[in-house]
ZADO-1210 file (C-alpha; in nm, 4 decimals, padded with zeros to 6 digits):
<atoms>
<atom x="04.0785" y="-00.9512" z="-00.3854" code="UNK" pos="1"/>
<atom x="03.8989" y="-00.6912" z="-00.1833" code="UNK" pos="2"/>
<atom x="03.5768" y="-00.8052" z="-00.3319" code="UNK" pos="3"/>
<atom x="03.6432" y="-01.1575" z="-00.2968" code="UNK" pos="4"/>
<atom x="03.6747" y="-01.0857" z="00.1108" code="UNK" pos="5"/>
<atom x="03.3771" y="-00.8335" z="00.0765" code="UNK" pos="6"/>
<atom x="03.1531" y="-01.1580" z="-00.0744" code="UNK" pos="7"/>
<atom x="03.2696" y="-01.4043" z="00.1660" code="UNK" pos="8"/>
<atom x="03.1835" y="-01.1559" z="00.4972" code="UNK" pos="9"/>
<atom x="02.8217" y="-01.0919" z="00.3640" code="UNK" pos="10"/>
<atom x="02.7845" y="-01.4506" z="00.2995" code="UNK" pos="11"/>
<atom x="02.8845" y="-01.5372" z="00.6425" code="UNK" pos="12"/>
<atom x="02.6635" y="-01.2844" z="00.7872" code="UNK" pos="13"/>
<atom x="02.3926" y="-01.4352" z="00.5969" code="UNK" pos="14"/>
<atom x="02.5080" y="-01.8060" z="00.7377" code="UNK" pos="15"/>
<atom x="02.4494" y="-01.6732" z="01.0593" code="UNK" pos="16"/>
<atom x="02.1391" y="-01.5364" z="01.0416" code="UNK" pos="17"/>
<atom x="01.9993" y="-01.8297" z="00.8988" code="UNK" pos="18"/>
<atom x="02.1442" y="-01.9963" z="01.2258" code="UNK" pos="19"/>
<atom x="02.0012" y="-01.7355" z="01.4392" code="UNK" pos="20"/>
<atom x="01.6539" y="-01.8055" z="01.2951" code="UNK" pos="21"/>
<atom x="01.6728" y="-02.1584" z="01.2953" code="UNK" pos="22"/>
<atom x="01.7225" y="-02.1323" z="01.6509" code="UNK" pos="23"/>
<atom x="01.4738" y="-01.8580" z="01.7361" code="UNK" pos="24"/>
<atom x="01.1881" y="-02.0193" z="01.5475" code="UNK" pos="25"/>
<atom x="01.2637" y="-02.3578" z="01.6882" code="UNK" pos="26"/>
<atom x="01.4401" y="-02.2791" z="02.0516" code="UNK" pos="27"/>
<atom x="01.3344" y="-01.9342" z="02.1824" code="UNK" pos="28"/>
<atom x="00.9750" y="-01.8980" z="02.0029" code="UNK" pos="29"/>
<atom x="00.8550" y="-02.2298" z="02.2044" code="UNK" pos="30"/>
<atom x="01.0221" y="-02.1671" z="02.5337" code="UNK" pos="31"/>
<atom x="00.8285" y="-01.8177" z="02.5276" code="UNK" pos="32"/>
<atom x="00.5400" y="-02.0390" z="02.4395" code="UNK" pos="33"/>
<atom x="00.5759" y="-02.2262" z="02.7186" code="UNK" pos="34"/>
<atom x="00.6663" y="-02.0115" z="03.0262" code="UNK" pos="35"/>
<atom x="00.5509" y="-01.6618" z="02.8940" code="UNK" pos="36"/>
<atom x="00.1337" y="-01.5811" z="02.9184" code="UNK" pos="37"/>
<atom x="-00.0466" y="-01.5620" z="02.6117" code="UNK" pos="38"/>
<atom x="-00.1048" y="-01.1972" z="02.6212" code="UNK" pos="39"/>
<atom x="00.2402" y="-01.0999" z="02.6494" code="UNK" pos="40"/>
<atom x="00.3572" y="-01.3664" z="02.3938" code="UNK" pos="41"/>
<atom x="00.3376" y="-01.1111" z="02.1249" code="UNK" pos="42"/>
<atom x="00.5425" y="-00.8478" z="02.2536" code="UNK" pos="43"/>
<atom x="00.8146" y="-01.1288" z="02.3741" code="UNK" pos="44"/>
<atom x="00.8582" y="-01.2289" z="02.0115" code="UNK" pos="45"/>
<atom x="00.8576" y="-00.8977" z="01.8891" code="UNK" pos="46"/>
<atom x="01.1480" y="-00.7892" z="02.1634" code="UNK" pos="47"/>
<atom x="01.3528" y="-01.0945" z="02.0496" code="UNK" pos="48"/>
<atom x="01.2884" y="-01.0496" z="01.6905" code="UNK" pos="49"/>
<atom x="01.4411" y="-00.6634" z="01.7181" code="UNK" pos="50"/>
<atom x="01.7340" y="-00.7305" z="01.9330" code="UNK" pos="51"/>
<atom x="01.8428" y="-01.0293" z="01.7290" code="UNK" pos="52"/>
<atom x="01.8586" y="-00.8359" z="01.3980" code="UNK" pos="53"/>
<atom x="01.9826" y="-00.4934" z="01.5850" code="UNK" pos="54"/>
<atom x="02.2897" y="-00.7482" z="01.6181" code="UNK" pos="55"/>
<atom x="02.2938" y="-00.8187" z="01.2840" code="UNK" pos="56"/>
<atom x="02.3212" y="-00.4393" z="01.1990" code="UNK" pos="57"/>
<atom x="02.5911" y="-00.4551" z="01.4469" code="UNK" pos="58"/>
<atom x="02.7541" y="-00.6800" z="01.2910" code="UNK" pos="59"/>
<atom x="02.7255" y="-00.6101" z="00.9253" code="UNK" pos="60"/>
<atom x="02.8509" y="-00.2499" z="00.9816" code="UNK" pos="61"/>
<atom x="03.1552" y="-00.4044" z="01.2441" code="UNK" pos="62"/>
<atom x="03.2401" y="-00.6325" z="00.9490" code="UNK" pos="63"/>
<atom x="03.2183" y="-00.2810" z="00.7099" code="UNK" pos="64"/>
<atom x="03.0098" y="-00.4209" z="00.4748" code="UNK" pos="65"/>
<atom x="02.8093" y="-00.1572" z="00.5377" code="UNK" pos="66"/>
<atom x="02.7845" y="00.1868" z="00.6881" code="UNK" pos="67"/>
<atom x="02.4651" y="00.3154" z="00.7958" code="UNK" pos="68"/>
<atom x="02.3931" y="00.6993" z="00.8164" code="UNK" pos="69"/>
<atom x="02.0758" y="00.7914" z="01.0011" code="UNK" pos="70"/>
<atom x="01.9686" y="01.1933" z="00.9529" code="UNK" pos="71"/>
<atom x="01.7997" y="01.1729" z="01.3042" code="UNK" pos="72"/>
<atom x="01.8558" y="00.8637" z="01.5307" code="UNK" pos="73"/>
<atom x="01.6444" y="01.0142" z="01.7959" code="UNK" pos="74"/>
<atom x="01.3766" y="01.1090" z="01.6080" code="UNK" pos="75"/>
<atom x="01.3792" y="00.7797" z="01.3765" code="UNK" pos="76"/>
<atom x="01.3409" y="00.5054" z="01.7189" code="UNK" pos="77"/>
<atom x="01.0475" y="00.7556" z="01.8678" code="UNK" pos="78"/>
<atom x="00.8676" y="00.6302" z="01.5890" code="UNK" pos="79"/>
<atom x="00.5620" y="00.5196" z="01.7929" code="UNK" pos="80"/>
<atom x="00.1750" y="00.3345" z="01.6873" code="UNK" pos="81"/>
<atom x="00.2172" y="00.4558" z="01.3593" code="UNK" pos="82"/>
<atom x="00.2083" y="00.3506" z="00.9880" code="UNK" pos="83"/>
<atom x="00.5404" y="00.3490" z="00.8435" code="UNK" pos="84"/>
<atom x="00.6231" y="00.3443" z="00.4632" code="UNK" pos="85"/>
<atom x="00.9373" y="00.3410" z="00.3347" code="UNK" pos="86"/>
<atom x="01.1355" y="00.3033" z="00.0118" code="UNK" pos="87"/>
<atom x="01.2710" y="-00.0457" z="-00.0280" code="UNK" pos="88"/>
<atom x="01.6260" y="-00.0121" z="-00.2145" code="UNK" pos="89"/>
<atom x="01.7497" y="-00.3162" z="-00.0491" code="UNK" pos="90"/>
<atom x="01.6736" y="-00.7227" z="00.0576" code="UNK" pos="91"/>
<atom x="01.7834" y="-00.5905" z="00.4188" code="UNK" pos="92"/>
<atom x="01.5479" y="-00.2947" z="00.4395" code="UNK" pos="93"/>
<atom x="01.3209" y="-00.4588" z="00.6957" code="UNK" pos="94"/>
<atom x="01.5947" y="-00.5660" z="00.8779" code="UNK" pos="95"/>
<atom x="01.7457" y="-00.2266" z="00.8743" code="UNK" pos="96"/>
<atom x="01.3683" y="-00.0657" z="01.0342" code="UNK" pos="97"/>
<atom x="01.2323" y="-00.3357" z="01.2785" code="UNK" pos="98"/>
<atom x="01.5987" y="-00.3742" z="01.4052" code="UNK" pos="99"/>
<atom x="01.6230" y="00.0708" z="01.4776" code="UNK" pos="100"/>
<atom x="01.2644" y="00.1326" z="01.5392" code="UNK" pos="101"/>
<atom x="01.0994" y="-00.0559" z="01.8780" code="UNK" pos="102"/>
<atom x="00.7694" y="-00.2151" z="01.8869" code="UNK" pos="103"/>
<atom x="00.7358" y="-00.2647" z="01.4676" code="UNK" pos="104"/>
<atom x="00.5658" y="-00.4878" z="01.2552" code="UNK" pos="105"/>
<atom x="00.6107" y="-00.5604" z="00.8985" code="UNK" pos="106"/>
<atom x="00.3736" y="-00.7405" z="00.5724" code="UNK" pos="107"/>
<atom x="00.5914" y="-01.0696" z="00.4862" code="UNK" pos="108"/>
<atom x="00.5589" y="-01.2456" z="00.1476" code="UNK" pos="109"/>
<atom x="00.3599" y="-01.5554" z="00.1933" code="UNK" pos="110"/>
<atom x="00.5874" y="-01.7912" z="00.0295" code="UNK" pos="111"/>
<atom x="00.8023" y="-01.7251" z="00.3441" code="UNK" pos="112"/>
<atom x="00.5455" y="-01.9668" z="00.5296" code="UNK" pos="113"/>
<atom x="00.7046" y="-02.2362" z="00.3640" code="UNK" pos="114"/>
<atom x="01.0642" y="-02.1249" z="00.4783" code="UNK" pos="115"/>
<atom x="01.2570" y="-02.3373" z="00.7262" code="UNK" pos="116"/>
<atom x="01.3914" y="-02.0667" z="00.8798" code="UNK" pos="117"/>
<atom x="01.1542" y="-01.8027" z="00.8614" code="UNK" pos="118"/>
<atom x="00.8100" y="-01.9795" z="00.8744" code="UNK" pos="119"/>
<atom x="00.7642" y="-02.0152" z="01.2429" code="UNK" pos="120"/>
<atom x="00.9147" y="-01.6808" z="01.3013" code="UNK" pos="121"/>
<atom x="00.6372" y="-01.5056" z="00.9832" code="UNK" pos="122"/>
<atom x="00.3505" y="-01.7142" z="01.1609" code="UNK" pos="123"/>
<atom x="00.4086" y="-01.5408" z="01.5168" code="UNK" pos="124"/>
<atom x="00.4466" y="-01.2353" z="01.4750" code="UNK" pos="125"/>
<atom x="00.4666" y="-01.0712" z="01.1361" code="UNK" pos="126"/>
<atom x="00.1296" y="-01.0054" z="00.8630" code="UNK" pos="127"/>
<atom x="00.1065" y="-01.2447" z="00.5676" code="UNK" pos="128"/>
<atom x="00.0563" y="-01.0564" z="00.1993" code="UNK" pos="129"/>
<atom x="-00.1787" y="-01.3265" z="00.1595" code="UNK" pos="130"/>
<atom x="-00.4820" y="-01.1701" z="00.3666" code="UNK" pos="131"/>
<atom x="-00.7832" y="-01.1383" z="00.2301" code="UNK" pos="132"/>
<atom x="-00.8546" y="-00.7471" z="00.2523" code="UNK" pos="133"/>
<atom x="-01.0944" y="-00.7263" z="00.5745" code="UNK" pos="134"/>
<atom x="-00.8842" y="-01.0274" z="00.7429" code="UNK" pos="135"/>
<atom x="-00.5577" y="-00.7560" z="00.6826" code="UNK" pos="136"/>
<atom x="-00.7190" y="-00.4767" z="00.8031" code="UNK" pos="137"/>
<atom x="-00.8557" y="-00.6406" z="01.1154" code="UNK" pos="138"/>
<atom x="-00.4720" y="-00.7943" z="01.1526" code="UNK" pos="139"/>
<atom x="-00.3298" y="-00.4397" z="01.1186" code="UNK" pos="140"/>
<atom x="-00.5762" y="-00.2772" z="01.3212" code="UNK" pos="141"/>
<atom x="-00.5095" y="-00.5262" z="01.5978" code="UNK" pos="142"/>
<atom x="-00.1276" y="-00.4448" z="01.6135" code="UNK" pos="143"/>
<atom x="-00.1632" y="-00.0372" z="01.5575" code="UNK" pos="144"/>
<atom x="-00.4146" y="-00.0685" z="01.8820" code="UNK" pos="145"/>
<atom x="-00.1964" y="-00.2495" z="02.0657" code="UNK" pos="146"/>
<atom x="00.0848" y="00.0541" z="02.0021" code="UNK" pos="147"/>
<atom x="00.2652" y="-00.1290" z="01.7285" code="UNK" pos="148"/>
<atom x="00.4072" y="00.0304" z="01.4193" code="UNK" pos="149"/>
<atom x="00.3116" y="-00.1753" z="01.1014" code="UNK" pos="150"/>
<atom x="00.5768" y="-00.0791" z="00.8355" code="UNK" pos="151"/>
<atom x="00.4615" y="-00.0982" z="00.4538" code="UNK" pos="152"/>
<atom x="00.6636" y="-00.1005" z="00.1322" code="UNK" pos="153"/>
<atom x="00.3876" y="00.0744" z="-00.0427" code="UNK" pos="154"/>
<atom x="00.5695" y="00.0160" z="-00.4160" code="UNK" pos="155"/>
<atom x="00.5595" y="-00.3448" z="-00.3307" code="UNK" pos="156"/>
<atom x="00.9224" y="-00.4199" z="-00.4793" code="UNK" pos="157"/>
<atom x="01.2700" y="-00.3108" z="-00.4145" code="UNK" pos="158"/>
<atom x="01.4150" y="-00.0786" z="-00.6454" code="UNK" pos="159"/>
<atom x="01.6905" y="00.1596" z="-00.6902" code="UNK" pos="160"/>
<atom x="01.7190" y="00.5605" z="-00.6318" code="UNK" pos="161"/>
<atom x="01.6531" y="00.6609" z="-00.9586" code="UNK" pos="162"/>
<atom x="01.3351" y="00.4477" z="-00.9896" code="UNK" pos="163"/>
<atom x="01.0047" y="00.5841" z="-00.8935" code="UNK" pos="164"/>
<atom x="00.8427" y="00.2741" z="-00.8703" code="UNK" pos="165"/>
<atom x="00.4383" y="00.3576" z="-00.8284" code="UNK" pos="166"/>
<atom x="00.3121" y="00.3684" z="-00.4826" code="UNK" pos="167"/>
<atom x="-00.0175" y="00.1589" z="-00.4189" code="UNK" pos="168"/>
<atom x="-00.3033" y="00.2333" z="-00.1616" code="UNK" pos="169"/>
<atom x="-00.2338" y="-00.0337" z="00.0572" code="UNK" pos="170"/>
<atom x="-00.0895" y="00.2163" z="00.3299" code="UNK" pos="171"/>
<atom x="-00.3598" y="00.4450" z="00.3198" code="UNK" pos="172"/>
<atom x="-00.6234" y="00.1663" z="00.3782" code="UNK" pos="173"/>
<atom x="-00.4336" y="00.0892" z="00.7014" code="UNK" pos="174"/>
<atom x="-00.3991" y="00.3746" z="00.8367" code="UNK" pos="175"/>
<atom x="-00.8023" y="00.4997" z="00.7740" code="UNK" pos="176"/>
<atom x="-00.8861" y="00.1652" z="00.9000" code="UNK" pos="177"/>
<atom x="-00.6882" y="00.1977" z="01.2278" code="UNK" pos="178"/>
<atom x="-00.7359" y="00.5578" z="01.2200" code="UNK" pos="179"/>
<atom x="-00.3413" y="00.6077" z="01.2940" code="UNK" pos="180"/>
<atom x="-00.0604" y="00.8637" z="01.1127" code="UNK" pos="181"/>
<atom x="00.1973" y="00.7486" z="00.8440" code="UNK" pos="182"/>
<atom x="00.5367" y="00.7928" z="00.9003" code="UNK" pos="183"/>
<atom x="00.7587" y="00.8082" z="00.5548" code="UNK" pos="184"/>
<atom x="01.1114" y="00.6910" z="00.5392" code="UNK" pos="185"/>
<atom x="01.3570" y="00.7198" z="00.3048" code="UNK" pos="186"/>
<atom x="01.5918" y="00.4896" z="00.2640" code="UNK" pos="187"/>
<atom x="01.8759" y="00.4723" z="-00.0115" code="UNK" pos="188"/>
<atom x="02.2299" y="00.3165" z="-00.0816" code="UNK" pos="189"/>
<atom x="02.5372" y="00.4696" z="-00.2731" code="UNK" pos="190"/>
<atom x="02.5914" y="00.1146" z="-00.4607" code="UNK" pos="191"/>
<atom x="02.3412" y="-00.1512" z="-00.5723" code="UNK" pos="192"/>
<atom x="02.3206" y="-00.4008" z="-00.3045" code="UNK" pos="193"/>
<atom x="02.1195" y="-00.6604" z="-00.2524" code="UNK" pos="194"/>
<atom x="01.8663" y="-00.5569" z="-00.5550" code="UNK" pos="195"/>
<atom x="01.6307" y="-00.8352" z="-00.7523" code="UNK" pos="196"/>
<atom x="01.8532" y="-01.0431" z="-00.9756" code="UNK" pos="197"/>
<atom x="02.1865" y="-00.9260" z="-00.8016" code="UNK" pos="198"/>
<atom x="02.3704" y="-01.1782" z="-00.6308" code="UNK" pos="199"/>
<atom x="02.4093" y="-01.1923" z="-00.2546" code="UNK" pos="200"/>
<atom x="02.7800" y="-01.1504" z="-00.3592" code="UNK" pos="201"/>
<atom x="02.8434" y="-00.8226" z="-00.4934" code="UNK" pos="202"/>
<atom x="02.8986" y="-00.6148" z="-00.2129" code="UNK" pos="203"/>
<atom x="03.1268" y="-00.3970" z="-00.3957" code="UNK" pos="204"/>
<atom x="03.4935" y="-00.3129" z="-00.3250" code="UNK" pos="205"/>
<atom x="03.4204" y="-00.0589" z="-00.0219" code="UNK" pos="206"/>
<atom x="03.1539" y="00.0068" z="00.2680" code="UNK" pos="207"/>
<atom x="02.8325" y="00.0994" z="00.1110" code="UNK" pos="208"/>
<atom x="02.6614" y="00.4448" z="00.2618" code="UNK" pos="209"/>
<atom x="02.2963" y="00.3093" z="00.3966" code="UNK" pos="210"/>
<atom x="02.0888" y="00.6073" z="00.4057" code="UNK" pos="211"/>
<atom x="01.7890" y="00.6448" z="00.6256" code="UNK" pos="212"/>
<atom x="01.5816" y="00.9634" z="00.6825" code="UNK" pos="213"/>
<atom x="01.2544" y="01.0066" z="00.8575" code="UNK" pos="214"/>
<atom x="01.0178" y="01.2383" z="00.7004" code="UNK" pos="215"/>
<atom x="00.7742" y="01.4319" z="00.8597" code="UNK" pos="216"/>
<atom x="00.4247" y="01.2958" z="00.9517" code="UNK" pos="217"/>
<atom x="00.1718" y="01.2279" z="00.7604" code="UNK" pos="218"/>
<atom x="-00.1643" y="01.3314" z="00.9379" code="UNK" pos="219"/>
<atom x="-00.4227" y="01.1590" z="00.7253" code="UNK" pos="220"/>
<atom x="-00.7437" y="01.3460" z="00.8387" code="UNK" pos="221"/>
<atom x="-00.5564" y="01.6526" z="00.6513" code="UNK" pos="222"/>
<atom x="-00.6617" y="01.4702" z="00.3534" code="UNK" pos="223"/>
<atom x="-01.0220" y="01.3258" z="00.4510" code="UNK" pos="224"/>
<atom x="-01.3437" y="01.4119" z="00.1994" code="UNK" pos="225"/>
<atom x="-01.6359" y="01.2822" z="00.2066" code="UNK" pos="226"/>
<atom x="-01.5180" y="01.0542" z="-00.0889" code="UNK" pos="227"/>
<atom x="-01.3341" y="00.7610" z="00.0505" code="UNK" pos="228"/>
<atom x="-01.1933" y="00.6898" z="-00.2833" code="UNK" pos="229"/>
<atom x="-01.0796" y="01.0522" z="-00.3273" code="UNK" pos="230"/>
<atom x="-00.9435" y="01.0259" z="00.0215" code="UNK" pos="231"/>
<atom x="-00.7166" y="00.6841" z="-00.0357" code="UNK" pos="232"/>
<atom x="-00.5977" y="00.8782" z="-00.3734" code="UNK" pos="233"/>
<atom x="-00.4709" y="01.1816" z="-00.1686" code="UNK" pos="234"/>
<atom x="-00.3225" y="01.0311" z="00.1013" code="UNK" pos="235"/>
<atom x="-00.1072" y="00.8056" z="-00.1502" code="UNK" pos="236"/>
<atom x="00.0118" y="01.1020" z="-00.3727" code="UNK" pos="237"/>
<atom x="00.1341" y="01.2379" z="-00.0197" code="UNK" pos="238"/>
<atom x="00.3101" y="00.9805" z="00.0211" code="UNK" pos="239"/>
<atom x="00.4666" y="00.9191" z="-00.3143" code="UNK" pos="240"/>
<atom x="00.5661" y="01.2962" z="-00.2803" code="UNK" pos="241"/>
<atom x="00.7439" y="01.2711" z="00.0590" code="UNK" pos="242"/>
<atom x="00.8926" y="00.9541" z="-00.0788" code="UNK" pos="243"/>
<atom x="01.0179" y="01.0656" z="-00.3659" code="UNK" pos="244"/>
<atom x="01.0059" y="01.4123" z="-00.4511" code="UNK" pos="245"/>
<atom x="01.3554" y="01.5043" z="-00.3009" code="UNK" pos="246"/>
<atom x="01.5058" y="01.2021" z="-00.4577" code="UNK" pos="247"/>
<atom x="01.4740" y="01.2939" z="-00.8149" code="UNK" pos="248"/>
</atoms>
C-alpha cells in the first residue's frame, strides 16, 4: 500500500511539472520576450527556470518522496562562473543542481528539442549535445563569461553508486576553452530511483536519502603542459578521482 501512495505522489509531481513547463515555455518565456530587453532575457529565463524547479525540490521532499542531505549548503549555492561536473545517479539530478546552485547552465539531450514541454524552454536557455565542437565551446564560453556555471555529466549516462562509469573529456575542453575552474559534485541515493529502464513508479516504500557533496576545486592550470592532449588527460583523471575515489 505504502508503495502504491509512494507511485501515485511522484507521478503527480511529475504531472505538475509537465504543467509548469507547458506554461513557462508557452506563457512566461514570451511575456519576458516581450517586455524584458534582449540582454537581460537570458538571465530572466535562467531566474525563472531555478525558482520553478527549487519548488519542485520543495515539493518532492514536502511530499517525502525524497529527502535531500547536502554536506555544505553554503558552500554548494556559492558555486560561482565555474565548470561543474557531477555524478548523475538520478533522472532528477539536473533538477536537483540548477534548482540549489544560482546562475547555472546545463548540456540537454537534443531529442528534447522536439519535446512539447521542454523544447522552448532547451532552445532559450540551456546547450544542445548536438553542437558541433567549436559551436559548443563558443556556446559555453559565452555563458562562463557572462558568470554562469555550465554543469556537465562528464560519464554521459546515469548510473548507480557502485558503477564507475568512465569519465570523458568533454569537461576539460570547457573549462581550457573558457579558461574557468571545475567544481566536482557528488551526488548519490540510498535506493535506485529514477535509473534507465526503472519505472517512474518505484519510489520505494520510504523517503530516499539524496546525497549531495561539493568537492573541492579543481584548478586546471595545476595540470597544464605544454601537451594539450596530455593536459585534457590529466585534468579528466582529476576528475574521475574526486568523483569517484571515495565512493568505492
Amino acid at each position: 500500500m505504502i508503495k502504491l501512495i509512494r507511485s501515485a505522489l511522484v507521478i503527480f509531481c511529475f504531472a505538475f511539472f509537465g504543467i509548469g513547463a507547458l506554461i513557462i515555455s508557452f506563457i512566461i518565456f514570451p511575456l519576458i520576450k516581450l517586455f524584458v530587453p534582449v540582454k537581460r532575457q537570458k538571465d530572466c529565463f535562467a531566474f525563472v527556470i531555478r525558482k520553478s524547479w527549487r519548488f519542485f525540490i520543495w515539493m518532492i521532499e514536502s511530499l517525502y518522496i525524497v529527502k535531500i542531505n547536502i554536506s555544505d549548503k553554503e558552500k554548494l549555492q556559492s558555486i560561482h562562473n565555474k565548470v561543474i561536473v557531477s555524478t548523475h545517479p538520478s533522472f532528477i539530478d539536473i533538477i536537483m543542481l540548477i534548482g540549489l546552485i544560482p546562475k547555472s547552465v546545463c548540456f540537454a539531450k537534443k531529442e528534447l528539442m522536439h519535446n512539447i514541454w521542454m523544447k522552448n524552454i532547451i532552445k532559450n536557455i540551456y546547450i544542445s549535445n548536438g553542437l558541433e565542437l567549436e559551436e559548443m565551446k563558443a556556446v559555453t564560453k559565452e555563458y562562463l563569461d557572462n558568470g554562469y556555471n555550465v554543469i556537465i555529466f562528464p560519464m554521459g549516462k546515469r548510473h548507480k553508486r557502485d558503477e564507475y562509469p568512465k569519465i570523458r573529456k568533454g569537461a576539460a575542453v570547457v573549462a581550457l576553452n573558457a579558461n574557468k575552474n571545475i567544481v566536482p559534485i557528488r551526488m548519490y541515493t540510498d535506493y535506485d530511483f529514477l535509473q534507465i529502464g526503472q519505472s517512474v513508479c518505484d519510489a520505494g516504500d520510504k523517503i530516499i536519502n539524496y546525497y549531495i557533496e561539493p568537492m573541492e576545486e579543481i584548478n586546471i592550470q595545476d595540470y597544464v603542459t605544454d601537451d594539450e592532449i596530455e593536459t585534457k588527460k590529466n585534468i579528466t583523471t582529476s576528475v574521475a578521482n574526486a568523483l569517484y575515489n571515495e565512493l568505492n
